[in-house]
N, C-alpha and C positions, 0 to 999 in steps of 0.2 A: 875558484870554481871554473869548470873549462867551459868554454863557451863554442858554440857551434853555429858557423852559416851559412847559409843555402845562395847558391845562387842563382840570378835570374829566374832561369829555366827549370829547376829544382821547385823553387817556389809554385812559379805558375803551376806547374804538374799537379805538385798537394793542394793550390786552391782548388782547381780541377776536380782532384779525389774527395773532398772538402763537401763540396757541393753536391757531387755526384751521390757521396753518402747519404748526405742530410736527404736529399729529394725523393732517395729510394725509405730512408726512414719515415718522411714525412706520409708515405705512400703505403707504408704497409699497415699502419696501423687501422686505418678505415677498411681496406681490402680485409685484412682479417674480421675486424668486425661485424663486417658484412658475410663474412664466409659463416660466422656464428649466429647472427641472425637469421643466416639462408637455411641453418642445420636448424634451427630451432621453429622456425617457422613448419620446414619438413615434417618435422617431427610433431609436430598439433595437426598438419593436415593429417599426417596417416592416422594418427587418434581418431581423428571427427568424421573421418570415411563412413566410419560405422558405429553408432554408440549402442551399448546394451541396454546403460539402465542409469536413470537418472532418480537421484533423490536431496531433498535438503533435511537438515538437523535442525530441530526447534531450540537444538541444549545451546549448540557452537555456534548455528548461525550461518554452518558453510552446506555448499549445494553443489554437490557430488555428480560426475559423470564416468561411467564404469563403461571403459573402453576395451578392444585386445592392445592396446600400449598403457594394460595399467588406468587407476583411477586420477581422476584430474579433479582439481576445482573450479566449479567455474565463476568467474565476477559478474557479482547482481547489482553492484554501486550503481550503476544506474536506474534502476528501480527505486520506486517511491518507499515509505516507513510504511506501508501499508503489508510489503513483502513480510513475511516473517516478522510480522509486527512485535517488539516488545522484547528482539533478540537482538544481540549487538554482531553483528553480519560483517561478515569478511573483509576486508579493505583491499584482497588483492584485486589488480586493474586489467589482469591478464590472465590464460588458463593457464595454468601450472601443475606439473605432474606430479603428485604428493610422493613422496623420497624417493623420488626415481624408480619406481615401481613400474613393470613395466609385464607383470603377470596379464593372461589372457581372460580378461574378467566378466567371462560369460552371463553372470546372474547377479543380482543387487539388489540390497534395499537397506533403508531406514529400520531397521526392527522395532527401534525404541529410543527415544532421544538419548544422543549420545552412544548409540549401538549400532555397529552398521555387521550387517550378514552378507558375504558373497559366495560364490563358486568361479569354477572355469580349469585353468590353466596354469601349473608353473610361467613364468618369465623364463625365456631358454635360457640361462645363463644360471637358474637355480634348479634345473630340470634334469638333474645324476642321473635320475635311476628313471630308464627309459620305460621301465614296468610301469611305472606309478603318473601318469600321464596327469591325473585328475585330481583336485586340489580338494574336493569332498567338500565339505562345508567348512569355511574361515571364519573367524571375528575378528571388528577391531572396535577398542573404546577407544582407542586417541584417534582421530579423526584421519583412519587408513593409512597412517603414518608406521602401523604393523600388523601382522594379521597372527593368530593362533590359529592350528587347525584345533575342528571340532568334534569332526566324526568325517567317517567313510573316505579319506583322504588315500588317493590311489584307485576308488571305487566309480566314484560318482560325477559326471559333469552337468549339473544342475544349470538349466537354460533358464528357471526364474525361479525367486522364491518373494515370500508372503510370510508375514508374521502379524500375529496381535498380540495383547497382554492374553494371560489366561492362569490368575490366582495370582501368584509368586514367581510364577515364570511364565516363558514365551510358549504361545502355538506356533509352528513354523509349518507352511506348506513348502515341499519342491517338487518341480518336475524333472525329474531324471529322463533326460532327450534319448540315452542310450537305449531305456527299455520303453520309454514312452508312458511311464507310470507316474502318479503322484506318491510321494512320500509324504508321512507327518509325523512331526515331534512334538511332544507334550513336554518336555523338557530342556526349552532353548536352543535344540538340537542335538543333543548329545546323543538317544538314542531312536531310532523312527520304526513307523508301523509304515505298510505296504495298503496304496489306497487303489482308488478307478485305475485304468487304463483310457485313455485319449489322448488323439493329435493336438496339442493345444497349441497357442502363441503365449496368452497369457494368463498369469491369474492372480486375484487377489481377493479380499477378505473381509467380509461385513466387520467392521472395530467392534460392535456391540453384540455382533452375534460369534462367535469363533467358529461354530460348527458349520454358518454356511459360508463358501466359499465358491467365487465364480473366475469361468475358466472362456477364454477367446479361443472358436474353432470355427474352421473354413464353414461350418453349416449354420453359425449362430451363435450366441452368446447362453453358455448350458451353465446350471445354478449346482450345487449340492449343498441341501441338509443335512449330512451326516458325515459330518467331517472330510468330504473329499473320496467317500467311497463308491457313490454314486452320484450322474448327473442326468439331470432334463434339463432338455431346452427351454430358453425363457418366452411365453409365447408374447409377440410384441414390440420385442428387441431389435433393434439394428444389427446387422453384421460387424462388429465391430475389432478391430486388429489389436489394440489394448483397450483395458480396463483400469479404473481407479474407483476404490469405494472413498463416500466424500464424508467427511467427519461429523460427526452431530452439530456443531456450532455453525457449519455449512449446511444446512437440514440433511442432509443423510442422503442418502440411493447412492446413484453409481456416475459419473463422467467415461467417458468411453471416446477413442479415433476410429475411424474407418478408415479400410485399406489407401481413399483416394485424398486423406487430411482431412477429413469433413469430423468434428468434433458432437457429438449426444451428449445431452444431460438427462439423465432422471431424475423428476421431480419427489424425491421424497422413494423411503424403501416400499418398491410393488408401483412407484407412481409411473404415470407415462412418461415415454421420452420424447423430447424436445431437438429437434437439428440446432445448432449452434453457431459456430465463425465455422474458419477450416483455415489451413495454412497449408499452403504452396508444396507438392511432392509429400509421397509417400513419409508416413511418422516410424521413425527405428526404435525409438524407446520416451516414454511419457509419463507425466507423474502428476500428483494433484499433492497444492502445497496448503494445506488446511490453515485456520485461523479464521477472526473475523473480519478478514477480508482475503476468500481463496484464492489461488493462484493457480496455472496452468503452466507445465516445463512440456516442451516438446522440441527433440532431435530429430533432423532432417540430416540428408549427408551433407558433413561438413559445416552444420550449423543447431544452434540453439536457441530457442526464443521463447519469451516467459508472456502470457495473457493472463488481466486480471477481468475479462468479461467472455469467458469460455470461447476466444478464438477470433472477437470481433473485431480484434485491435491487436497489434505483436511489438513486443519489443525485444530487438538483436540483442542478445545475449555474447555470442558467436557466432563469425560467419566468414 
């Protein structure tokens, strides 16, 4: 075997280069990792800038935030068994963007354990055909890990929807922002009737009653009995910027935010309202998480925070 050797000066040079490598190798591994935590951090801020619509799943256990970067999960582990009592609840420690999904997810809800209804936006990267802007109404049962469209896809940018049971299938309210109407479906959404016209923010849905359904407007919190075709004002009511109707095991009526965080309850359906906690800046999207012990989600820019005494105590969720 031939042998080969270096002298002196040879040597020294390659210790040199020897070193020189190792130090730059020892260096880039934390720089890159930091470059990927710096992208990934970025990339939850611009999620939580602005959130649309929050909800959690009594089936799965996870609790949904519907952003324009796509829907995330958000971590409740620190929350008591009281949350979502009696469901076995998420384990992630961190928001996480469910399959990299990254559609403009204008509208959201829970429809029915294990069924989640959205609107909005293609994700520009699945947005061909520049005709078809609007994503009409989506579902997904695996827990937003895919969506089907349902109807009116290319038609409709639905700024919120509401759904209850109603027989064998879903009531579903939308508001379509474009014409500024309410739509409803008697059939999970597949095909809709043309209801009121009004400015709203938000709306949702007595669970025990389907026909009435109440709508958030700059003049007051306005009711309809008749499915959404007509509204009056609730005389009594707060101004309130969202709305939740509260489950019968939680006695019933409504929880409501006002523009300035300041949180209402109603006692009981028709009962008076009561002022409540409030949380810091303006609320972007709000939910009420039913059970026998109810919950309060509420998004702020750039943060999350869950109340289990309507507002009087907060725990960071996100922030």
């Amino acid at each position: 075997m031939a042998r080969f050797s270096l002298s002196h000066c040879q040597a020294r040079m390659l210790s040199v280069a020897l070193v020189s490598t190792l130090a730059l190798a020892g260096c880039a591994t934390p720089d890159a990792g930091k470059g990927a935590a710096s992208e990934e951090n970025a990339t939850v801020n611009r999620a939580f800038e602005h959130v649309h619509g929050l909800g959690a799943d009594p089936l799965t256990g996870n609790t949904y935030a519907a952003t324009h970067q796509g829907v995330w999960l958000i971590p409740t582990g620190r929350l008591p068994d009281t949350y979502l009592e009696g469901t076995p609840r998420s384990t992630t420690v961190e928001p996480s963007q469910i399959a990299g999904g990254a559609q403009d997810t204008m509208a959201f809800t829970v429809a029915a354990p294990g069924h989640l209804l959205a609107s909005g936006h293609p994700a520009p990267t699945e947005q061909t055909d520049l005709n078809l802007p609007n994503l009409g109404l989506i579902s997904s049962t695996d827990g937003a890990n895919s969506w089907t469209a349902l109807s009116l896809e290319g038609e409709t940018d639905f700024h919120d929807l509401a759904a209850v049971p109603l027989d064998e299938t879903l009531r579903v309210y939308g508001y379509d922002a474009g014409a500024g109407t309410i739509l409803v479906s008697d059939d999970s959404g597949a095909t809709w009737s043309t209801g009121g016209a009004l400015p709203l923010r938000d709306l949702t849905v007595d669970p025990s009653r389907p026909d009435r359904v109440f709508a958030t407007t700059a003049e007051g919190l306005a009711m309809s009995d008749d499915a959404g075709r007509t509204f009056d004002l609730v005389d009594g009511a707060p101004v309130l910027l969202l709305v939740e109707a509260a489950d019968a095991s939680a006695g019933g009526g409504l929880v409501g935010i006002d523009p300035q965080g300041t949180l209402w309850r109603q006692e009981g359906a028709a009962g008076t309202w009561t002022e409540a906690g409030a949380i810091d800046g303006p609320p972007d999207a709000f939910t009420f998480v039913g059970g026998s012990s109810p919950w309060i989600l509420v998004a702020v820019a750039g943060g999350v925070a869950a109340s289990d005494d309507y507002g009087l105590t907060w725990t960071e969720l996100l922030s």
